[in-house]
PyMOL Python script that loads the backbone (N, CA, C, O; Angstrom):
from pymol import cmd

cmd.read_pdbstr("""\
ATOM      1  N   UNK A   1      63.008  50.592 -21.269  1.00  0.00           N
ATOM      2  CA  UNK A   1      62.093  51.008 -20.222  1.00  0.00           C
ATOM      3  C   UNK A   1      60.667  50.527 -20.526  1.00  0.00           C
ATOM      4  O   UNK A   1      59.797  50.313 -19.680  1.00  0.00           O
ATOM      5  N   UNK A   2      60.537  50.368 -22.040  1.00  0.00           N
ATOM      6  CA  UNK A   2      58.722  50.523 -22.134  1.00  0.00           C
ATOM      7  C   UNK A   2      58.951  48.634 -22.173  1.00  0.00           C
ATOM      8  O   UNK A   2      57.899  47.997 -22.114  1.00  0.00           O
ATOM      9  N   UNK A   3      59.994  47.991 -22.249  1.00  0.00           N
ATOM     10  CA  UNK A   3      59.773  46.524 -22.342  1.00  0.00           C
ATOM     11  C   UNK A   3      59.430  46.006 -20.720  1.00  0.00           C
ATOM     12  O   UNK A   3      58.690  45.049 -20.492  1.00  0.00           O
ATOM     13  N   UNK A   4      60.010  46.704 -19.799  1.00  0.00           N
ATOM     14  CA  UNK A   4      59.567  46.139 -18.589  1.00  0.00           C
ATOM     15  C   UNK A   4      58.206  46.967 -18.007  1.00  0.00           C
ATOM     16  O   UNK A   4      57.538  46.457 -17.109  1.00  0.00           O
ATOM     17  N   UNK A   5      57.937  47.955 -18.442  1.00  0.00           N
ATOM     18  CA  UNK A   5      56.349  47.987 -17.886  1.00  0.00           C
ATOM     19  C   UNK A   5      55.355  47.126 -18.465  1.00  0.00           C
ATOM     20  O   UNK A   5      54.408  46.863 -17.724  1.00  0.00           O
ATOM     21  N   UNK A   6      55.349  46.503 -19.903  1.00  0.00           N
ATOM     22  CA  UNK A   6      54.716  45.613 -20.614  1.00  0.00           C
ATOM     23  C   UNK A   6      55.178  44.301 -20.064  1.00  0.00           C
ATOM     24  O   UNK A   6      54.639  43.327 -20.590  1.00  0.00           O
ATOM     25  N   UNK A   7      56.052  44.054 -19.129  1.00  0.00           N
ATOM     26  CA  UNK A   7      56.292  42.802 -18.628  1.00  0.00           C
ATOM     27  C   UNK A   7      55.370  42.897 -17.174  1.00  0.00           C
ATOM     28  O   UNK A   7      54.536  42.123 -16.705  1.00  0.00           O
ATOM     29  N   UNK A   8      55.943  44.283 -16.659  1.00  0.00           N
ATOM     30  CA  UNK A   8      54.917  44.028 -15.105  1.00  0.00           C
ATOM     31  C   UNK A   8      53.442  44.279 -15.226  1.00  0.00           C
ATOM     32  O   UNK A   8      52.722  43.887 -14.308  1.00  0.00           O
ATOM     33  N   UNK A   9      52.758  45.073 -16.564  1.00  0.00           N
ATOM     34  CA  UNK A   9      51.781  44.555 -16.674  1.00  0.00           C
ATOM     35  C   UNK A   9      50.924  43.242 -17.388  1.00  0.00           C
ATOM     36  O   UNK A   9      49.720  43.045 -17.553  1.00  0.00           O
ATOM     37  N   UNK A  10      51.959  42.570 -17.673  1.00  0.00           N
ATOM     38  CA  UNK A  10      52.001  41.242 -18.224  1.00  0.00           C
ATOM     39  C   UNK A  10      51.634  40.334 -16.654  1.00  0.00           C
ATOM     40  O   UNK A  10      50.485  40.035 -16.327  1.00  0.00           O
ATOM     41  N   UNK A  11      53.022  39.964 -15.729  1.00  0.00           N
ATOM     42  CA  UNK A  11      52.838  39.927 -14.407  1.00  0.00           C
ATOM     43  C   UNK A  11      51.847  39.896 -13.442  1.00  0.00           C
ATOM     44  O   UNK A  11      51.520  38.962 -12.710  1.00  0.00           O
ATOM     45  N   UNK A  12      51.289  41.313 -13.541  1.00  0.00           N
ATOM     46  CA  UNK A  12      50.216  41.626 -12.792  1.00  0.00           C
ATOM     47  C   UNK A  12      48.772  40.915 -13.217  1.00  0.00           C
ATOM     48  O   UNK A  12      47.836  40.603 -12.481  1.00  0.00           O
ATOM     49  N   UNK A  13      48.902  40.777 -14.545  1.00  0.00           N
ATOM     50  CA  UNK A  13      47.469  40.278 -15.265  1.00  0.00           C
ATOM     51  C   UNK A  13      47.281  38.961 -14.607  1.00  0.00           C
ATOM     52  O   UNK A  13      46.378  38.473 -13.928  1.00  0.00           O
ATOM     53  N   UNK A  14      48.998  38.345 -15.243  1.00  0.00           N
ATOM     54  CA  UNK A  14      48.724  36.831 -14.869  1.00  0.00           C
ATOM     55  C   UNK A  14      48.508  36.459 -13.209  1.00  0.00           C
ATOM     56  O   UNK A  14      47.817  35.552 -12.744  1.00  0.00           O
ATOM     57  N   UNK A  15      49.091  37.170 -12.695  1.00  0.00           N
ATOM     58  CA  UNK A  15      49.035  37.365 -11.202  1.00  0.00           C
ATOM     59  C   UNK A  15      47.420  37.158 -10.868  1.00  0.00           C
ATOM     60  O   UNK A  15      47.115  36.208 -10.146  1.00  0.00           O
ATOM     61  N   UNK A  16      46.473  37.955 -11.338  1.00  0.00           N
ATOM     62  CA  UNK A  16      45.052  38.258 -10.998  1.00  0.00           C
ATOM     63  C   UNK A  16      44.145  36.914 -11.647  1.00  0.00           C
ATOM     64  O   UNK A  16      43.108  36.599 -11.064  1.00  0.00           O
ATOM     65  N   UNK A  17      44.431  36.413 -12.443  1.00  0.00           N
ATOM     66  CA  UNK A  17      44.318  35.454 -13.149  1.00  0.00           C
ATOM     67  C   UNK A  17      44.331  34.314 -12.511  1.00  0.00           C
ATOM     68  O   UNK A  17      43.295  33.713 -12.228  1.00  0.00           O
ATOM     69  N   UNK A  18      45.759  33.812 -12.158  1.00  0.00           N
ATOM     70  CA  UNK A  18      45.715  32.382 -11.340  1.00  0.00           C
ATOM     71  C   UNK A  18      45.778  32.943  -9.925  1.00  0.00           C
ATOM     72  O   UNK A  18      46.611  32.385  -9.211  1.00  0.00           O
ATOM     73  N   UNK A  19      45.021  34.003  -9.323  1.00  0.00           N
ATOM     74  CA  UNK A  19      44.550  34.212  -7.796  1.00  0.00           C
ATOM     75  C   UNK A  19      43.314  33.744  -8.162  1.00  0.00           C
ATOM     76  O   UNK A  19      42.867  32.912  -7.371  1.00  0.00           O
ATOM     77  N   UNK A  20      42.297  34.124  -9.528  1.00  0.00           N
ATOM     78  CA  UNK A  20      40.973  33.890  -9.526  1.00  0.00           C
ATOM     79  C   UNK A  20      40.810  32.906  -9.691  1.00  0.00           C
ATOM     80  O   UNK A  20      39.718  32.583  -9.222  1.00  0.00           O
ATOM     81  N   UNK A  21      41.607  31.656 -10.406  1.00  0.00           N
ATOM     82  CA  UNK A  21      41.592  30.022 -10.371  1.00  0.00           C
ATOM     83  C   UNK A  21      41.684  29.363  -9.626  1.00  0.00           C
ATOM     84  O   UNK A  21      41.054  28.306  -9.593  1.00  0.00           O
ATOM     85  N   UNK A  22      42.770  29.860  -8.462  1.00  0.00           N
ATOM     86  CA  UNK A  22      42.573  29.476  -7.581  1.00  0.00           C
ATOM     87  C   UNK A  22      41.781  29.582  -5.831  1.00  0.00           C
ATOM     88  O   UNK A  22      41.517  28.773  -4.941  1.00  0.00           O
ATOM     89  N   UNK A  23      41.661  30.808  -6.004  1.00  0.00           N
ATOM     90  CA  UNK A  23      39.942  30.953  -5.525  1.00  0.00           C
ATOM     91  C   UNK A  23      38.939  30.187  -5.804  1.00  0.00           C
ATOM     92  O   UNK A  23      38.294  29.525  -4.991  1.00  0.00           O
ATOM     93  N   UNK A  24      38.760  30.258  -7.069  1.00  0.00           N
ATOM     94  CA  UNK A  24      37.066  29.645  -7.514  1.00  0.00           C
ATOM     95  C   UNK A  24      37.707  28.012  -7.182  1.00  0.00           C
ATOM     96  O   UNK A  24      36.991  27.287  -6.491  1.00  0.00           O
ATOM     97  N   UNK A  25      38.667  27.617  -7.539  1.00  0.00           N
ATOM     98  CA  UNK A  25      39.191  26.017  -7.099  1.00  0.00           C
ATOM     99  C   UNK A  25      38.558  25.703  -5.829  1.00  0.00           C
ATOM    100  O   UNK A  25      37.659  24.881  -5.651  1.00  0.00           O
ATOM    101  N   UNK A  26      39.143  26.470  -4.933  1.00  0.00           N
ATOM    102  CA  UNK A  26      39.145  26.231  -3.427  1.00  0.00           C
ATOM    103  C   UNK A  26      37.915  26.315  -3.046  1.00  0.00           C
ATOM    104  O   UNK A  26      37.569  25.515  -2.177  1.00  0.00           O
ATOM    105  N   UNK A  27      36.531  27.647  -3.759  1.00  0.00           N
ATOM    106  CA  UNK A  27      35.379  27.467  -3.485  1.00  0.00           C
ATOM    107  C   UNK A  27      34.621  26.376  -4.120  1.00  0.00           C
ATOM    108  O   UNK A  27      33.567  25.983  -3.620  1.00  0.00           O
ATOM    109  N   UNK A  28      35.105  25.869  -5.193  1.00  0.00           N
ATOM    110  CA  UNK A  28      34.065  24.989  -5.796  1.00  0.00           C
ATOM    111  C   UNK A  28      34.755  23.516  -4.908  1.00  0.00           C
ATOM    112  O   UNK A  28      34.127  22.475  -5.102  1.00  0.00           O
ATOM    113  N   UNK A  29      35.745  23.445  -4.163  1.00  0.00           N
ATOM    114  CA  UNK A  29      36.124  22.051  -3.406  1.00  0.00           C
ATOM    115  C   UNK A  29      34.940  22.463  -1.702  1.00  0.00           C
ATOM    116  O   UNK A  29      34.139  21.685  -1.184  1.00  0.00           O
ATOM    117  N   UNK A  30      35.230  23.709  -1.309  1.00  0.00           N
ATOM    118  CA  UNK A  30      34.289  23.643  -0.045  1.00  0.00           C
ATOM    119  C   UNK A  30      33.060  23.183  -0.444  1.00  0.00           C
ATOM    120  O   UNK A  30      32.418  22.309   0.140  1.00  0.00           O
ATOM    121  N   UNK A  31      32.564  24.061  -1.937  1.00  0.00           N
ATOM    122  CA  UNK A  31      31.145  23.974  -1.955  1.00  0.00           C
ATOM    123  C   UNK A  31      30.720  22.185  -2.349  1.00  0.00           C
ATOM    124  O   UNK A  31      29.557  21.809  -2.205  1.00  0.00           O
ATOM    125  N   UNK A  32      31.626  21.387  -2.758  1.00  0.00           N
ATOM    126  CA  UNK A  32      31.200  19.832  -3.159  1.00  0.00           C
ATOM    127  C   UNK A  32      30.238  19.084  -2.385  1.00  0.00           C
ATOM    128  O   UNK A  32      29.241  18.564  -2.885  1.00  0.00           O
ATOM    129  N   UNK A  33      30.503  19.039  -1.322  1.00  0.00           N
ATOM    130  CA  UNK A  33      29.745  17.812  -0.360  1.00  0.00           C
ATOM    131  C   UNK A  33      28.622  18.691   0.126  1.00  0.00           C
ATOM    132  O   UNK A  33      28.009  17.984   0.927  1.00  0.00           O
ATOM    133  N   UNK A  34      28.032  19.878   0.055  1.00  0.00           N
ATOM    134  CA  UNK A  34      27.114  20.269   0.176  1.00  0.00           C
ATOM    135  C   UNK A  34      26.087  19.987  -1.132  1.00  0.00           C
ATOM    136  O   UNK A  34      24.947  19.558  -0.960  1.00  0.00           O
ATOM    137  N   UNK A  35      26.663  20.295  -2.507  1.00  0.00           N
ATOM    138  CA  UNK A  35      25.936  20.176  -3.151  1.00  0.00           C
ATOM    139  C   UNK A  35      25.660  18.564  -3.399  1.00  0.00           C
ATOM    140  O   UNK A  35      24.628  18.277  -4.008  1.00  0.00           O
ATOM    141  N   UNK A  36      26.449  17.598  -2.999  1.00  0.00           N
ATOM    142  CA  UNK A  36      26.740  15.959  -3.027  1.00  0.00           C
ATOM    143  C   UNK A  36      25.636  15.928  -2.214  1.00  0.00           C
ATOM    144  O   UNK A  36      24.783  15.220  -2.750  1.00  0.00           O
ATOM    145  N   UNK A  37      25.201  16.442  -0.996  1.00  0.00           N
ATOM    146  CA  UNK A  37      24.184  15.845   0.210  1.00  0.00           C
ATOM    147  C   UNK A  37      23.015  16.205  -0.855  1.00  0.00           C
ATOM    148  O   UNK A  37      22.175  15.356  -1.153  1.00  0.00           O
ATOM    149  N   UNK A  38      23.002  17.924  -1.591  1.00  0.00           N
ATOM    150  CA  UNK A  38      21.809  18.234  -1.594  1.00  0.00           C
ATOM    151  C   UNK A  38      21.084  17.472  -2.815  1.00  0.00           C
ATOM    152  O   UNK A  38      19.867  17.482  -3.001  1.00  0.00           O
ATOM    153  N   UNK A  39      22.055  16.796  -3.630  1.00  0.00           N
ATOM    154  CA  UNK A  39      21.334  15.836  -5.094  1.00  0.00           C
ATOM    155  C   UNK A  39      21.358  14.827  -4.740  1.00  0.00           C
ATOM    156  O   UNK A  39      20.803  14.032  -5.499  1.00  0.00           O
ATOM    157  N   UNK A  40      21.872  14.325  -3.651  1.00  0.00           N
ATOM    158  CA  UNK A  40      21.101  13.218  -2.924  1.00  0.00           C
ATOM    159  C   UNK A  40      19.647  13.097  -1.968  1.00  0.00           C
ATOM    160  O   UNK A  40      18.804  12.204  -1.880  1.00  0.00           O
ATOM    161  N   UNK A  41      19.751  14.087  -1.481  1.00  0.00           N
ATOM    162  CA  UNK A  41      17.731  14.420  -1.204  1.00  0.00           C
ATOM    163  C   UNK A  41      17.359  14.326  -1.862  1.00  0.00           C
ATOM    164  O   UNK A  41      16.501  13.444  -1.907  1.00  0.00           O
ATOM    165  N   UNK A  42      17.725  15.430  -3.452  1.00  0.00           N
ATOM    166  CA  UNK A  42      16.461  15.484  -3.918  1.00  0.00           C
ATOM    167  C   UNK A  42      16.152  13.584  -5.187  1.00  0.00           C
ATOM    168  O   UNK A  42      15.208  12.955  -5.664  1.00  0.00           O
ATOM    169  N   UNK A  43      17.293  13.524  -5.148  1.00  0.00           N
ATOM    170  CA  UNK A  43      17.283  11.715  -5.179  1.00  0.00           C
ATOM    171  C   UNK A  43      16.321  11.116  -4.647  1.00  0.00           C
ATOM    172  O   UNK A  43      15.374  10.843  -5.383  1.00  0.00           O
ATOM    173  N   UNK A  44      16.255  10.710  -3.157  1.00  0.00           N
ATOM    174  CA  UNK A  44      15.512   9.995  -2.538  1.00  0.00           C
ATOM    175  C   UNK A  44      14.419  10.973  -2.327  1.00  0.00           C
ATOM    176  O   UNK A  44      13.848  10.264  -1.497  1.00  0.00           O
ATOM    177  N   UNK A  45      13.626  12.064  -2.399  1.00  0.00           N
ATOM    178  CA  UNK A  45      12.754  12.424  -2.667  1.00  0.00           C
ATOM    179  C   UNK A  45      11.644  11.999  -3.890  1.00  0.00           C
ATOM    180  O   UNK A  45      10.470  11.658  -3.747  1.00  0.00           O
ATOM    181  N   UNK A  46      12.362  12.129  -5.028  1.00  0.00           N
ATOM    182  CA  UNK A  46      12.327  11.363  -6.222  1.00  0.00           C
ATOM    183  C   UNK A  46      11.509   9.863  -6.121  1.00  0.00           C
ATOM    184  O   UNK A  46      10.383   9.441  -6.385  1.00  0.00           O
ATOM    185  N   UNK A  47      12.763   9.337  -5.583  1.00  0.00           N
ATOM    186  CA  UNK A  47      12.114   8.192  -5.706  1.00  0.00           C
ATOM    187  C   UNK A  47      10.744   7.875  -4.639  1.00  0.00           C
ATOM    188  O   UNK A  47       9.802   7.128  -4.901  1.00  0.00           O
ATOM    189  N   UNK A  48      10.957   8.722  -3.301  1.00  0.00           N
ATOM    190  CA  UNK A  48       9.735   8.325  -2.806  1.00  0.00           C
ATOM    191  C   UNK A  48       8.133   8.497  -3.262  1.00  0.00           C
ATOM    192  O   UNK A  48       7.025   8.057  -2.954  1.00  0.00           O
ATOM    193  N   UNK A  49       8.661   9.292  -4.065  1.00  0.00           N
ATOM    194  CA  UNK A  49       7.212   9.982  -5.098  1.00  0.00           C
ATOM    195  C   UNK A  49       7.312   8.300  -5.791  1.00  0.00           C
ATOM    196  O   UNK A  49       6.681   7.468  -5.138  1.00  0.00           O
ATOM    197  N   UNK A  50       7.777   7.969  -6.577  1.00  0.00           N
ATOM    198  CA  UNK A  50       7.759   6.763  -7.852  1.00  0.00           C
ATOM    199  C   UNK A  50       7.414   5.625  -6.827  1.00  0.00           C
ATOM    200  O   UNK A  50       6.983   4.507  -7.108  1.00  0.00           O
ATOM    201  N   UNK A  51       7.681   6.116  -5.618  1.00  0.00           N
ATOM    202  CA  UNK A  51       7.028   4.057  -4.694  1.00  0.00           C
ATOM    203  C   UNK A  51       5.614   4.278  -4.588  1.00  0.00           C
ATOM    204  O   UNK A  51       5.163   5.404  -4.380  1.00  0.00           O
ATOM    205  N   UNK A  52       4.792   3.120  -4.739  1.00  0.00           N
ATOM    206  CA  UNK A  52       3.167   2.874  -4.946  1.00  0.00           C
ATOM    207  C   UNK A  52       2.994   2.664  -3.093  1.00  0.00           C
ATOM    208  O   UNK A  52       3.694   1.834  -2.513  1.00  0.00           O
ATOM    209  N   UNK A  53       2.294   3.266  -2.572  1.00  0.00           N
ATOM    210  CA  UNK A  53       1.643   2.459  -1.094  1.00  0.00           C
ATOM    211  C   UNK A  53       0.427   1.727  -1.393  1.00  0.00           C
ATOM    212  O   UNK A  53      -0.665   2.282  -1.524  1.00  0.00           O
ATOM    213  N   UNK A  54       0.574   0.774  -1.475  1.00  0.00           N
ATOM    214  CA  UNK A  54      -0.864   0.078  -1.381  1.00  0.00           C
ATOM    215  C   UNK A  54      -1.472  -0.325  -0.420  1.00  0.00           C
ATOM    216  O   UNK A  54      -0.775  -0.848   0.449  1.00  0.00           O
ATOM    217  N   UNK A  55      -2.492  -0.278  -0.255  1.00  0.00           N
ATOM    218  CA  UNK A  55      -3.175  -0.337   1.126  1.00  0.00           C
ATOM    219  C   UNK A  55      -3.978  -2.154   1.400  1.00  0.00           C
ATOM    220  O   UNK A  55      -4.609  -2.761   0.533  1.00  0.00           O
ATOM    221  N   UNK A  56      -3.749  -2.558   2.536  1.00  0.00           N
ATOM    222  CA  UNK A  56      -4.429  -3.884   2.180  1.00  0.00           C
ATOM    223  C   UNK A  56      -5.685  -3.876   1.835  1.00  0.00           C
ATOM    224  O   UNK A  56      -6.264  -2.823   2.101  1.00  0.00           O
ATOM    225  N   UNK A  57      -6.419  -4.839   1.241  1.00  0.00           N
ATOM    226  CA  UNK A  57      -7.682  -4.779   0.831  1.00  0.00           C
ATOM    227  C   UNK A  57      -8.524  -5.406   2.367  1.00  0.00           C
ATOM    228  O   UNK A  57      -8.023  -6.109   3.245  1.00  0.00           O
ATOM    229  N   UNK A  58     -10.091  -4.798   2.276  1.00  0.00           N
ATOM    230  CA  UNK A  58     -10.942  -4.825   2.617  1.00  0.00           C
ATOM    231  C   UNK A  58     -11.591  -6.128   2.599  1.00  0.00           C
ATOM    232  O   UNK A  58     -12.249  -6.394   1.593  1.00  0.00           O
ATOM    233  N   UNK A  59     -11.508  -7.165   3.727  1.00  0.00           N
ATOM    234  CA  UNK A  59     -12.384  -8.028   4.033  1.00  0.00           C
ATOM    235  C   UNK A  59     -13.585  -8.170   3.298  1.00  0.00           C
ATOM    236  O   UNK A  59     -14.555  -8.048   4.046  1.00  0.00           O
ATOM    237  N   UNK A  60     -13.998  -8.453   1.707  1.00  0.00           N
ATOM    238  CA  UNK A  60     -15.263  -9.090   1.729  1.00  0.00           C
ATOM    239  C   UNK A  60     -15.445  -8.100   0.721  1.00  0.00           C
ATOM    240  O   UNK A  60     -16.554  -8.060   0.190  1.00  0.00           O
ATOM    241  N   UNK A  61     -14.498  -7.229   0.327  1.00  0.00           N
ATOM    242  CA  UNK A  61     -14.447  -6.399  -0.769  1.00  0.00           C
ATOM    243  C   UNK A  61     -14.155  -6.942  -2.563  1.00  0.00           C
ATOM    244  O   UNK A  61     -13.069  -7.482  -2.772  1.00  0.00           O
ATOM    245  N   UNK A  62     -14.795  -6.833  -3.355  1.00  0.00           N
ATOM    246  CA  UNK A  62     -14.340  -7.283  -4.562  1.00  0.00           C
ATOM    247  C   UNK A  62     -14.750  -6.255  -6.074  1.00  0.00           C
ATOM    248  O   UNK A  62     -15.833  -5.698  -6.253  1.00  0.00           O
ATOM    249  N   UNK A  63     -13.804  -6.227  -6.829  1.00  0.00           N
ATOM    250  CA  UNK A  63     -13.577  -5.553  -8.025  1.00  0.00           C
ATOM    251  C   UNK A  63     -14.926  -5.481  -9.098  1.00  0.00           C
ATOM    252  O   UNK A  63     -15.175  -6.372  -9.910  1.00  0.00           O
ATOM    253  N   UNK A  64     -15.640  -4.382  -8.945  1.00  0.00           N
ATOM    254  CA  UNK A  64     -17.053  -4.464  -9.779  1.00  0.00           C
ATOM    255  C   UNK A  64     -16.609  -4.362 -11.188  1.00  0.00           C
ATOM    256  O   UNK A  64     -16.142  -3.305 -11.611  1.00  0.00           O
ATOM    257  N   UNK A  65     -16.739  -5.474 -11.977  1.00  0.00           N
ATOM    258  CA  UNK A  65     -16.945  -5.372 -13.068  1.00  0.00           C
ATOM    259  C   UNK A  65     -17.896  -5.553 -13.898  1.00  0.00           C
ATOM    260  O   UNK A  65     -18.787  -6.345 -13.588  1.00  0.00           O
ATOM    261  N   UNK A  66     -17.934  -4.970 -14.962  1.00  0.00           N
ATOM    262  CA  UNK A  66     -18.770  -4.924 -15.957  1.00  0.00           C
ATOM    263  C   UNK A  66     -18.995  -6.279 -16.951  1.00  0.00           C
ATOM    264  O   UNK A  66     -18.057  -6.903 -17.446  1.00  0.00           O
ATOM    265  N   UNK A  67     -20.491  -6.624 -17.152  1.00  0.00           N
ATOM    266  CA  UNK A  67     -20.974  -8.057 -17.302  1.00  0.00           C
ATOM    267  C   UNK A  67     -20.245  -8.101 -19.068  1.00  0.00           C
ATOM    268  O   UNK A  67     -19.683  -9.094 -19.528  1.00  0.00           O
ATOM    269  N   UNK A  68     -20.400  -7.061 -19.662  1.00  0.00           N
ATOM    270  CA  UNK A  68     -19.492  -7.167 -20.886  1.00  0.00           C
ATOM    271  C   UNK A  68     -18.719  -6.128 -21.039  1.00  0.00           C
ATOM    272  O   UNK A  68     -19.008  -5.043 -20.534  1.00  0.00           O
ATOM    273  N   UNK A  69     -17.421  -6.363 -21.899  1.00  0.00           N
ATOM    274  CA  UNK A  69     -16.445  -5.494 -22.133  1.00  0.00           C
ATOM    275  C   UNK A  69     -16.750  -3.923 -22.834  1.00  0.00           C
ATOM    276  O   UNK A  69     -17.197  -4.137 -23.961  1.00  0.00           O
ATOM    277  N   UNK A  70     -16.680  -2.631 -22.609  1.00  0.00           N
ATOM    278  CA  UNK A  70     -17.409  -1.896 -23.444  1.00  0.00           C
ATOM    279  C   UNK A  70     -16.631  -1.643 -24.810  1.00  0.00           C
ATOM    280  O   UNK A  70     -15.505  -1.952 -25.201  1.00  0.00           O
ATOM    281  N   UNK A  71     -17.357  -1.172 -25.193  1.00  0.00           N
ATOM    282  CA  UNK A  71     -16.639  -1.200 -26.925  1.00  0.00           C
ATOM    283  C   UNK A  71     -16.763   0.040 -27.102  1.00  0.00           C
ATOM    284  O   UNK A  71     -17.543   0.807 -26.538  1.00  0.00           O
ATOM    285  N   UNK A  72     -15.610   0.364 -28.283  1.00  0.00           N
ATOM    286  CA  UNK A  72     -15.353   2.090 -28.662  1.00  0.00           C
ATOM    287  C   UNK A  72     -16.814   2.005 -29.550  1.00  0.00           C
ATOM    288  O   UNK A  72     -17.354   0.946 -29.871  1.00  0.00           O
ATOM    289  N   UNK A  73     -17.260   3.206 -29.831  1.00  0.00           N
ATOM    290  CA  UNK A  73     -18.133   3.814 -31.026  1.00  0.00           C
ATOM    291  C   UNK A  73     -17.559   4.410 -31.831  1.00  0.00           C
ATOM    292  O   UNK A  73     -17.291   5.554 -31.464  1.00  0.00           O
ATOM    293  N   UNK A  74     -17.179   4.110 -32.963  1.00  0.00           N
ATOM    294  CA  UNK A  74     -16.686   5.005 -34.030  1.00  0.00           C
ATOM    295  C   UNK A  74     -18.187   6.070 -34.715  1.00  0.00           C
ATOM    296  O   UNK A  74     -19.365   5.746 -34.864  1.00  0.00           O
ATOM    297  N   UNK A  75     -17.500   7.328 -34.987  1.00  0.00           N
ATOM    298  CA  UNK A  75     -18.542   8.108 -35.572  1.00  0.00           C
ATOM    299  C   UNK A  75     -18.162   8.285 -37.260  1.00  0.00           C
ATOM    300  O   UNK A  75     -18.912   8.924 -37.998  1.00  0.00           O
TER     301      UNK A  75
END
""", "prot")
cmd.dss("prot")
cmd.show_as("cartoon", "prot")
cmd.util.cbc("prot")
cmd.orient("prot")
């Protein structure tokens, strides 16, 4: 008698067990292509930060530089 209640609560465990594997399976397959779209935004977000816009230059505009190079001062 006491070998088959240690079997149906054997049963029951495993029972609860691969219901919860296969639950979380089935949610982590819905949840994929949502999280696939959402690390792809933040992808091309990414990179739009890292692109330079440069603006054309100014007709008649030129780079003021300095007549000599400056030099460090050591103390």
């Amino acid at each position: 008698m006491t070998m088959s209640t240690e079997l149906e609560i054997a049963l029951v465990l495993g029972t609860a067990l691969l219901w919860m594997a296969v639950t979380l399976t089935i949610l982590s397959a819905i949840d994929r292509p949502e999280r696939k779209a959402r690390r792809q935004e933040r992808r091309d977000i990414r990179t739009e930060k890292r692109r330079i816009e440069y603006r054309p230059a100014v007709a008649g505009s030129r780079v003021h530089r300095h007549p000599r190079p400056r030099r460090l001062h050591l103390h």
